[in-house]
N, C-alpha and C positions, 0 to 999 in steps of 0.2 A: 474869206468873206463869211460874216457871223451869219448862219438859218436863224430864224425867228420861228417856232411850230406852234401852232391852236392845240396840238392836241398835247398832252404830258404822256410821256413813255410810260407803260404800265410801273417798270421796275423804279421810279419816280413820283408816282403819283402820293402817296401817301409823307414823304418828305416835301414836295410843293404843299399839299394840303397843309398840313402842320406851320410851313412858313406863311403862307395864306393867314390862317388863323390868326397867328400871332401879330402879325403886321395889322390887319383886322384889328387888335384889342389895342394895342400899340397906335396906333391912329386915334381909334375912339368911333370910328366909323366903318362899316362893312364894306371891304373889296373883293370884288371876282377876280380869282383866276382865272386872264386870256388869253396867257400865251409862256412859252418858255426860250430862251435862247439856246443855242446850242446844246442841246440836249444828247449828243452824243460826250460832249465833255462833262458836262455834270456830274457826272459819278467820278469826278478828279477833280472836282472844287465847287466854288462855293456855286448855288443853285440861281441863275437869272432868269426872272420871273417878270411877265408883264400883268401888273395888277390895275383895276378897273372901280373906282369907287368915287365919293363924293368925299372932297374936301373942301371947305370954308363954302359951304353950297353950291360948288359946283363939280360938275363929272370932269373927273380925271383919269390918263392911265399914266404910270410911272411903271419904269424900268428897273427894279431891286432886287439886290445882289444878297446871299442869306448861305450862313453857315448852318447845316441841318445836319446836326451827328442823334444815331439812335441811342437813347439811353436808357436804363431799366423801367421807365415810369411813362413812357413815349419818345420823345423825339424834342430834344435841346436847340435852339433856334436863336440865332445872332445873327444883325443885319452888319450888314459887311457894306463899311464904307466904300464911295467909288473912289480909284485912284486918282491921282492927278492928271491932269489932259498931258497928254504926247504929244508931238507935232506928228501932223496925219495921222492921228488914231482915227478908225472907225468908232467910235463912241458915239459920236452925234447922229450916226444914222442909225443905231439903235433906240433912240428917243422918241416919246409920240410927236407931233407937230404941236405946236402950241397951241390949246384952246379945242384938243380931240374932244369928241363927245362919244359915248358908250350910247349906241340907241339910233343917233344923228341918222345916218342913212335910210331905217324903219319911218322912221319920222317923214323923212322929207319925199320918200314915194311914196306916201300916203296924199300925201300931199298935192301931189304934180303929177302932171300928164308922161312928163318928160323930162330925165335926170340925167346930165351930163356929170360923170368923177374923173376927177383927174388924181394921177396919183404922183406922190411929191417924194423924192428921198426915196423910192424904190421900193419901201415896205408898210410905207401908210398910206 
């Protein structure tokens, strides 16, 4: 079963950032790093990264996949297409739920007395 981690492994951190960036200038719009997938396997392929940002005006997080090799100048950055769906891959429970919001939950107990969350899919 895929972990999903908030935090990036220190020996990782500077390859997410550089794929961060990139996808960043590549969009045309600024996303946060919020999360990593498997991060024990990452340092044996390509880096899965849950990014946080505004696309077509709205907040989005998307799940992407990023070859990050060091090279003399920083750090060389290809986004790595998804493969094609297996039957019963776990892929789809690595996806935000349609329509996540980055914020939503700050928002809504500001709001209310009293906030019931239900959680869907096991990781959002």
């Amino acid at each position: 079963m895929p972990t999903i981690e908030e935090t990036i492994p220190d020996h990782l951190v500077d390859a997410a950032e550089a794929a961060r960036a990139w996808f960043s200038t590549d969009q045309g719009s600024e996303f946060k790093l919020t999360g990593i997938v498997d991060p024990t396997e990452s340092g044996d392929g390509p880096l899965q990264l849950i990014l946080c940002g505004t696309q077509a005006g709205q907040e989005v997080c998307l799940r992407e996949r990023f070859d990050v090799r060091s090279g003399a100048g920083g750090f060389e950055v290809a986004h790595v297409a998804d493969p094609p769906p297996v039957f019963g891959s776990v892929a789809p429970l690595l996806d935000p739920p349609e329509g996540e919001r980055a914020g939503w939950l700050d928002e809504t107990i500001a709001r209310h007395a009293f906030t019931v969350i239900l959680f869907y899919r096991g990781f959002w």
